[in-house]
VMD Tcl script that draws the C-alpha trace (Angstrom):
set ca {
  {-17.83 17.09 11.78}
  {-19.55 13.76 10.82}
  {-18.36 12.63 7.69}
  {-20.40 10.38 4.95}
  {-18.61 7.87 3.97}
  {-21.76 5.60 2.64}
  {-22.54 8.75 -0.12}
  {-22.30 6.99 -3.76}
  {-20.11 9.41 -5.90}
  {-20.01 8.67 -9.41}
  {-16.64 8.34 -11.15}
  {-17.55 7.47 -14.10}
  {-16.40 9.91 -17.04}
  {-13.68 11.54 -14.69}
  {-10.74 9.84 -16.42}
  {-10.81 7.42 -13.33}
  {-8.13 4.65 -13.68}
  {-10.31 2.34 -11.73}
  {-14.11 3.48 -13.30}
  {-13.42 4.39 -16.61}
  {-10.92 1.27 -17.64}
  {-13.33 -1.29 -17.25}
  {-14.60 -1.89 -20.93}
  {-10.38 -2.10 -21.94}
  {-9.15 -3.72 -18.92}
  {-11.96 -6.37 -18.23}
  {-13.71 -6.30 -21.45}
  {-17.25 -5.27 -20.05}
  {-17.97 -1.93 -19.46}
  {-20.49 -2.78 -16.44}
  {-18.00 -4.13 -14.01}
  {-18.03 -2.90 -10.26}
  {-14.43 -2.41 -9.66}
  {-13.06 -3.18 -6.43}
  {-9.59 -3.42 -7.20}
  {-6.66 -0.75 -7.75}
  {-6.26 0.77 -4.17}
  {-7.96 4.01 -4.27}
  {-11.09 4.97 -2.11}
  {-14.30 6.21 -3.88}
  {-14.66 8.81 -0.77}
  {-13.76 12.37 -1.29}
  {-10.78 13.64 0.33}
  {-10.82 16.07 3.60}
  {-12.17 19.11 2.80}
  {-9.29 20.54 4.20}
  {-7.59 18.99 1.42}
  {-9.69 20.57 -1.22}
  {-9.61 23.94 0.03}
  {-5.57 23.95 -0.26}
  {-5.95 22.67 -3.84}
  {-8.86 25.44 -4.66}
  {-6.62 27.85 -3.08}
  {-3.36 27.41 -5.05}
  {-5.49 26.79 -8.19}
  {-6.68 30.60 -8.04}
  {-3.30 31.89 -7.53}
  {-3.34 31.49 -11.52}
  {-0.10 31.06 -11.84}
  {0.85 27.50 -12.09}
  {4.82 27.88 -12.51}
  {8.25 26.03 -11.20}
  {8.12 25.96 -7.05}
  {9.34 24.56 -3.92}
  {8.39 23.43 -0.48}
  {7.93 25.42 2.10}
  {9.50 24.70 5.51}
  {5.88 23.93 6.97}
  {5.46 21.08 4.78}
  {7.90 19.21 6.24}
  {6.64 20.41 9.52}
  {3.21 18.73 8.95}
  {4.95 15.61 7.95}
  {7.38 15.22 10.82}
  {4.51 16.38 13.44}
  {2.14 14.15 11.87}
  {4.13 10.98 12.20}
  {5.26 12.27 15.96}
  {1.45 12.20 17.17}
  {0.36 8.95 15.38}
  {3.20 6.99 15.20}
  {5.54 8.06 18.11}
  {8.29 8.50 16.05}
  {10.32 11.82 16.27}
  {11.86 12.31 12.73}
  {14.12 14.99 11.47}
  {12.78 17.12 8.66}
  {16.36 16.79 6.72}
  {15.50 13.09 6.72}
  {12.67 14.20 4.82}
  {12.96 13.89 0.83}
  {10.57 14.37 -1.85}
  {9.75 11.60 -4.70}
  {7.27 11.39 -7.24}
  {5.82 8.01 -5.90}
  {6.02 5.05 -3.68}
  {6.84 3.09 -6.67}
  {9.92 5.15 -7.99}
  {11.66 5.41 -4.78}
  {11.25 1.37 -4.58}
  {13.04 1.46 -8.51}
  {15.64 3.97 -7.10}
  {16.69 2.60 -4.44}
  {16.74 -0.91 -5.79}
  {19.48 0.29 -8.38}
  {21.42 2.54 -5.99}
  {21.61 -0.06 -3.24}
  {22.46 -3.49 -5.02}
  {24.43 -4.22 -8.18}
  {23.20 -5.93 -11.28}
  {22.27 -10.12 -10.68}
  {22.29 -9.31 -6.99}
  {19.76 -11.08 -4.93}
  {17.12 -8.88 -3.35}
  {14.65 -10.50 -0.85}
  {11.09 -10.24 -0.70}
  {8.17 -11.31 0.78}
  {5.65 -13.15 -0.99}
  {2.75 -12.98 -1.57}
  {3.38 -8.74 -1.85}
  {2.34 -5.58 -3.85}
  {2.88 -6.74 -7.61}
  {5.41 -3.77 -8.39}
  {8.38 -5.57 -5.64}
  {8.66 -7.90 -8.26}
  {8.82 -5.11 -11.25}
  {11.47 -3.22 -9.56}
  {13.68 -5.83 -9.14}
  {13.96 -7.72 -12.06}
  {13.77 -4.88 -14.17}
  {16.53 -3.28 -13.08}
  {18.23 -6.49 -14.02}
  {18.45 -7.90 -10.17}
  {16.98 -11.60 -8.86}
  {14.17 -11.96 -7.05}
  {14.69 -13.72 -3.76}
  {11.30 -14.74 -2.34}
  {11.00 -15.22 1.72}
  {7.31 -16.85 1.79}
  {5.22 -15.96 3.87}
  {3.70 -18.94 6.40}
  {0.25 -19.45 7.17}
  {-0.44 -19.71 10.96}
  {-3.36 -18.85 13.13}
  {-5.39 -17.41 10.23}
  {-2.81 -14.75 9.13}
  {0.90 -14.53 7.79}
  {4.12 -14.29 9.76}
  {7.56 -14.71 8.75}
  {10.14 -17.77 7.79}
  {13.04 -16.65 9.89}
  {14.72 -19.15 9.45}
  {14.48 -19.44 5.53}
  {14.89 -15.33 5.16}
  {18.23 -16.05 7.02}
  {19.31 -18.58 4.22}
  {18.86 -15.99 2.01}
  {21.11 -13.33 3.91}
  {23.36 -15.79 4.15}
  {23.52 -16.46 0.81}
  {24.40 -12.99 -0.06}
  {21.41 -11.36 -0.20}
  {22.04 -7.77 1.11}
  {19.06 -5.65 0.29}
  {15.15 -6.29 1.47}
  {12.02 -4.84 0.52}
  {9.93 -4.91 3.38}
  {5.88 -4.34 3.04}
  {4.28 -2.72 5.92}
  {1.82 -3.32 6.86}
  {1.55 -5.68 4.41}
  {-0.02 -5.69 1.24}
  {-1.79 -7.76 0.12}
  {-2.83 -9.77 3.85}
  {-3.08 -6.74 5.81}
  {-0.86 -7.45 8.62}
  {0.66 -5.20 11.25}
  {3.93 -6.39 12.15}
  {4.55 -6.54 15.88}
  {7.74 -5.35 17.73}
  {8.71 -8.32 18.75}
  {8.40 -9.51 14.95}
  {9.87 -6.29 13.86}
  {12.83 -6.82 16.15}
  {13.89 -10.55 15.00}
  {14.14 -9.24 11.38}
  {16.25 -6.40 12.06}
  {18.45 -8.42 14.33}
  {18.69 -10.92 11.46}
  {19.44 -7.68 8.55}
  {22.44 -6.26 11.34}
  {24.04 -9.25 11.32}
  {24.20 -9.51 7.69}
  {25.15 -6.07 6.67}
  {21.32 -6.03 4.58}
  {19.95 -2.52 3.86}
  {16.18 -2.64 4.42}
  {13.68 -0.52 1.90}
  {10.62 0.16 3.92}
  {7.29 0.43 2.04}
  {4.92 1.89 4.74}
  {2.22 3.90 2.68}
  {-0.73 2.00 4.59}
  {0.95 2.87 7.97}
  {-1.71 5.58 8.70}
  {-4.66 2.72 7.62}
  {-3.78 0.26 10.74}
  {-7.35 -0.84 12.10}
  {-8.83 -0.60 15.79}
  {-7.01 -2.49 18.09}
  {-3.27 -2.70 15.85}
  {-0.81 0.22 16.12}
  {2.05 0.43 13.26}
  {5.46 0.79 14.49}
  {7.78 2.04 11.72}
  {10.80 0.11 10.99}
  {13.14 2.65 11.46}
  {12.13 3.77 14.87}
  {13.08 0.51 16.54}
  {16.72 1.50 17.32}
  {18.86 4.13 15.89}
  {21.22 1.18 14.62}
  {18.28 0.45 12.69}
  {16.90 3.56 11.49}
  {20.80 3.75 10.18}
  {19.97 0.84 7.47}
  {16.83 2.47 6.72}
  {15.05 3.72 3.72}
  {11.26 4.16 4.62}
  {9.18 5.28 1.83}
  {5.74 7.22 2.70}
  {3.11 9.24 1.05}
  {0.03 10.78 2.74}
  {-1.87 9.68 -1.23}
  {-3.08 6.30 0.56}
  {-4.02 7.42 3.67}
  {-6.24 10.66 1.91}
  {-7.32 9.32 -1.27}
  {-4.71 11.20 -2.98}
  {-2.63 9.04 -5.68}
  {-3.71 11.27 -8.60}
  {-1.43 13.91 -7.19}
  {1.79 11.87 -7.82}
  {3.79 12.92 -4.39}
  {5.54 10.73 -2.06}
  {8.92 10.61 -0.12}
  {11.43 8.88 1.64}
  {12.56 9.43 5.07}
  {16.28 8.52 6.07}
  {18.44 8.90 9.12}
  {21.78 8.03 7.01}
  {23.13 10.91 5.38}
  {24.89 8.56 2.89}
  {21.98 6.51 1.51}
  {19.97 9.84 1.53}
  {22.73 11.54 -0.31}
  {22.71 8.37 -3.04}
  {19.19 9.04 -3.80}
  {18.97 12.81 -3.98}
  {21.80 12.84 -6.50}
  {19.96 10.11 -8.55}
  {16.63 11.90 -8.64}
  {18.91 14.96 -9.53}
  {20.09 12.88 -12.23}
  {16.39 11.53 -13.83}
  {15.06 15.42 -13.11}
  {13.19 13.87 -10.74}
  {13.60 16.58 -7.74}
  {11.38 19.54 -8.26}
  {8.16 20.17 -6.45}
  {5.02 19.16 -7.65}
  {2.26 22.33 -7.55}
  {-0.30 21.22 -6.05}
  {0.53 18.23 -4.18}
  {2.33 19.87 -0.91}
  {-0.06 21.92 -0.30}
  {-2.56 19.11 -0.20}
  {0.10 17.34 1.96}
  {0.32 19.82 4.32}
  {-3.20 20.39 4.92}
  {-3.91 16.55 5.21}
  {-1.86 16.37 7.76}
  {-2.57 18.82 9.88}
  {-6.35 18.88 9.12}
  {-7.11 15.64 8.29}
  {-6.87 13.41 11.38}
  {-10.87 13.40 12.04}
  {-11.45 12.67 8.72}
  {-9.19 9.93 9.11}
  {-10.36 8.66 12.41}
  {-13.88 8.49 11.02}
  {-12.53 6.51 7.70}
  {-10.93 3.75 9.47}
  {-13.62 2.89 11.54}
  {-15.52 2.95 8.14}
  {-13.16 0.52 6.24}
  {-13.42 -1.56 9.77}
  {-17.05 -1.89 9.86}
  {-17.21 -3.00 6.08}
  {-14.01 -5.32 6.36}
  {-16.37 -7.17 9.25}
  {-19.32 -6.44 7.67}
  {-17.50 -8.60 4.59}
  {-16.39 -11.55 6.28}
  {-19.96 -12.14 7.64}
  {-21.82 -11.99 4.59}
  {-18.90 -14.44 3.06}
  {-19.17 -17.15 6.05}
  {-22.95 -16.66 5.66}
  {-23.17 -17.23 1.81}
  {-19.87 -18.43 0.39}
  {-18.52 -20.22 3.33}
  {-15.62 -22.03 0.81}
  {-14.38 -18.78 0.86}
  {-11.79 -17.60 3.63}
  {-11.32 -14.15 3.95}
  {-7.51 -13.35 5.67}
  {-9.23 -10.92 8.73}
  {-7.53 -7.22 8.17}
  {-5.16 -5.38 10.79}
  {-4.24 -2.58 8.30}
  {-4.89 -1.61 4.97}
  {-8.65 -1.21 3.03}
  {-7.87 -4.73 1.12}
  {-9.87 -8.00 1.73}
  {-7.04 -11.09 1.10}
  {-9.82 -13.61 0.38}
  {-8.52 -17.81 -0.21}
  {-10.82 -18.74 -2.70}
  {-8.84 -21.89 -3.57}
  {-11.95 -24.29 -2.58}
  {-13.51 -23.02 -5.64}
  {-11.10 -24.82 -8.02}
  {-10.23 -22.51 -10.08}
  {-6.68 -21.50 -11.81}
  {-6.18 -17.50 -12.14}
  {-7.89 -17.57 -15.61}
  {-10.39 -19.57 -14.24}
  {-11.07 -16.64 -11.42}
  {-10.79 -14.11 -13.60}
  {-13.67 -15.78 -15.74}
  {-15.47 -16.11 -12.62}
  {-15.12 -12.47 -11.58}
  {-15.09 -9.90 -14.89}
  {-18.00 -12.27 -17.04}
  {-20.13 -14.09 -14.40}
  {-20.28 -12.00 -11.44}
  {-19.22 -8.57 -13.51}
  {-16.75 -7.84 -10.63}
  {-12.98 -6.62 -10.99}
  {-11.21 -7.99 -7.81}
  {-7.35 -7.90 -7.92}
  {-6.72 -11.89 -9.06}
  {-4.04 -13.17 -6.04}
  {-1.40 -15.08 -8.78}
  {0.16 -10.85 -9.50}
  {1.44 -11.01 -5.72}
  {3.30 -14.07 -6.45}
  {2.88 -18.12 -7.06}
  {1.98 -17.96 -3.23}
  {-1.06 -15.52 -4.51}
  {-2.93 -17.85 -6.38}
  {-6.08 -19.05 -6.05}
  {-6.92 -15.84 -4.11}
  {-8.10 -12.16 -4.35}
  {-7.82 -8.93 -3.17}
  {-10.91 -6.49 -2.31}
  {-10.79 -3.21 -2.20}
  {-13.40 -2.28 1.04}
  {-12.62 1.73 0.88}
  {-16.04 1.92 -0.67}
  {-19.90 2.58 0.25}
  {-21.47 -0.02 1.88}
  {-23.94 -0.68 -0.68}
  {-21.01 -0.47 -3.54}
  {-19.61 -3.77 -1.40}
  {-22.63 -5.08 -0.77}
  {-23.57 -5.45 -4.12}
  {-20.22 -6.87 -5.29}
  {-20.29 -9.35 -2.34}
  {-23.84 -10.37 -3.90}
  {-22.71 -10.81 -7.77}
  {-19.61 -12.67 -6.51}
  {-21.80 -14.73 -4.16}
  {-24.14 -15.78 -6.62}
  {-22.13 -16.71 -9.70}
  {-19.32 -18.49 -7.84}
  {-22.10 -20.98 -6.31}
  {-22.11 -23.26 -9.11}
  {-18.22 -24.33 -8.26}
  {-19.00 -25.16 -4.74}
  {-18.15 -28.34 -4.32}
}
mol new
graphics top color blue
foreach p $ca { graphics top sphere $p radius 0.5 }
foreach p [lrange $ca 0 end-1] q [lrange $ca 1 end] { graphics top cylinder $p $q radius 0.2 }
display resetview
């Protein structure tokens, strides 16, 4: 089946988060937002006929997961990611975000140092310092057009005391796939300091042509030992309004730690609707998948041309993974306030502004290309045209 991803669906008046906040979040109610990461595609139909089917059962009471969900997760990461989990390493949570929280206070103690890399998803930083912990920051470095790691810096900070890492991957916001061999040096460097690693790899199904994510915790089983991984099929399907996610563990004791804690919050029963979605998204779903990525591939090029043809001061970060644009706009001048001018009442844009990813985020922003082509096209114009009066 031939999907459309270049359809225009209109979400405004649907309670959309990204639509229908425009007027309160960027005081204009005309904005074209490309920013919070969700895709203005429809989900597999597959998808929508599992919903549509539970939803007529008419009974919308307490329920559980069936043993078949867990078999669509642990067969689905088997064929695209070659890595053969156990479905009681499985365990549910009601987002990405919470298990980061959870396992941020179960794992290190109050004023501990946890490491992260910056620039990274705003909500690393949320989850640390609000549960009363330091933020460490590992910058990233700059080389050959896309970000790596400081080694030798991240090992200053292990050795320092640090013993718990949040890891983004891929990463948000540059897009990177991180290679084995990269992979490999910082989990040789987390062994040897006794550091627990927290996995974030919701865009691990979104890796673009040519890149192949390797999950953290397949690299060894010494590895997959100091392992959290956190995963959700809502990225990868368009899916977030369904509030389902879940960890995967090898190590009975950390897993242990964090069923008892979402025991404690009440956190642990099923959501209704949202396995059977799941379920059907993975087994169904890989076409629709195959289809979207060379989608979000095309537009990702089709974005860095128009921007070297029209607003060559600003340097798009080229994507492996992930439907984001990182875009340096630093030769415009501009401080965040000044971009954010520049973007929500001159070009009537909402971009994410780069300074919420960390002091190494400013002066860029983040696009979200999981959109029509003329919905991109017509942001890429706006932003084109009123940043041309601070080209220097």
């Amino acid at each position: 089946m031939k999907y459309d991803f270049n359809r225009i669906i209109d979400r405004r008046n649907t309670r959309s988060y990204k639509w229908d906040q425009s007027e309160k979040l960027f005081g204009d109610k005309d904005i074209l937002p490309l920013w919070v990461a969700d895709m203005d595609f429809e989900s597999p139909p597959a998808v929508k006929d599992a919903i549509l089917r539970r939803v007529q059962e008419g009974i919308y009471g307490y329920s559980v997961t069936s043993d078949s969900y867990k078999s669509a997760i642990a067969g689905w990461y088997s064929r695209r990611h070659d890595w053969e989990i156990q479905k009681e390493w499985i365990t549910d949570s009601p987002g990405i975000v919470t298990s980061l929280s959870l396992s941020v206070e179960l794992f290190s103690n109050p004023g501990d140092q946890v490491i992260l890399q910056s620039p990274v998803y705003y909500p690393f930083y949320d989850v640390i310092r609000m549960n009363d912990r330091k933020v460490a920051i590992n910058p990233l470095k700059l080389e050959d057009g896309h970000y790596v790691m400081d080694y030798e810096q991240l090992e200053e900070l292990m050795s320092g005391g640090a013993r718990l890492l949040l890891l983004c991957s891929p990463h948000n916001p540059g897009g990177r796939v991180w290679e084995r061999a990269e992979l490999l040096r910082l989990g040789e460097l987390c062994l040897r300091y006794g550091v627990t690693v927290i996995s974030d790899e919701i865009h691990c199904d979104l890796a673009l042509p040519g890149h192949k994510h390797i999950p953290f915790a397949s690299l060894s089983k010494e590895l997959s030992d100091i392992t959290l991984t956190t995963l959700a099929a809502t990225k990868t399907f368009n899916l977030p309004g369904l509030q389902t996610s879940y960890i995967v563990t090898s190590n009975p004791e950390l897993r242990r730690k964090f069923e008892y804690k979402l025991k404690a919050l009440s956190l642990h029963m099923s959501a209704f609707f949202a396995p059977e979605a799941v379920e059907a998204a993975y087994n169904e779903g890989g076409e629709w998948l195959d289809q979207l990525i060379q989608h979000i591939s095309s537009n990702a090029e089709y974005a860095i041309s128009y921007l070297a043809e029209h607003l060559p001061q600003v340097k798009p970060m080229r994507p492996e993974a992930t439907y984001l644009l990182w875009v340096n706009c630093r030769e415009l001048g501009l401080d965040p306030e000044g971009l954010k001018k520049l973007m929500y009442r001159e070009a009537k844009v909402a971009f994410n502004e780069g300074s919420i990813f960390g002091t190494e985020g400013q002066g860029h922003l983040r696009i979200n290309l999981a959109c029509p082509r003329s919905t991109l096209t017509e942001a890429l114009e706006r932003f084109a045209r009123a940043a041309a009066p601070y080209v220097k």
